[in-house]
C-alpha positions, 0 to 999 in steps of 0.5 A: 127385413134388415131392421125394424126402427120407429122414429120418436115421434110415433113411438107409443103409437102402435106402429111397431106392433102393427108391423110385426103383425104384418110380418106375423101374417106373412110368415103364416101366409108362406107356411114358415116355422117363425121369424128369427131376430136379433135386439138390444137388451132393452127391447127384449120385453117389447118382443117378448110382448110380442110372442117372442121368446128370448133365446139368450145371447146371440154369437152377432157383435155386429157394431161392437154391440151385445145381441139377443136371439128372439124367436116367433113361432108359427102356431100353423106349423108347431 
C-alpha cells in the first residue's frame, strides 16, 4: 500500500480504522513480523491509537517533508 487517505467528507467515520484492521489481518494471515509506515507528525496519535508505536523521525524527506516511523507488530510471531 502506497498511502493510506480518507477524503473529508467520511473522516470520523471509522473508515481509516477499519482499513488498518484489515491490513492488521493481513499481516496475521501471511505470518509478518508487522506493518511498517511513515506519517506527519499529526497523525502520530491516530496510529498510536491504532497500535502503533512511534519510532521517531524517519531518514524519508520525500516532498520535502519531515516523516515518522510508526511500527505494528504482530503478536502471532512476537
Amino acid at each position: 500500500v502506497t498511502s493510506l487517505s480518507i477524503s473529508k467528507d467520511f473522516k470520523g467515520q471509522g473508515i481509516g480504522t477499519a482499513l488498518i484492521a484489515a491490513l492488521k489481518d493481513l499481516a496475521i494471515a501471511q505470518k509478518r513480523q508487522g506493518i511498517s509506515l511513515t506519517c506527519h507528525d499529526y497523525l502520530i496519535a491516530y496510529y498510536e491509537m491504532n497500535g502503533f508505536t512511534d519510532e521517531g523521525e524517519s531518514e524519508s524527506n520525500h516532498g520535502g517533508s519531515t516523516w515518522y516511523n510508526m511500527v505494528w507488530e504482530n503478536p502471532e510471531t512476537h
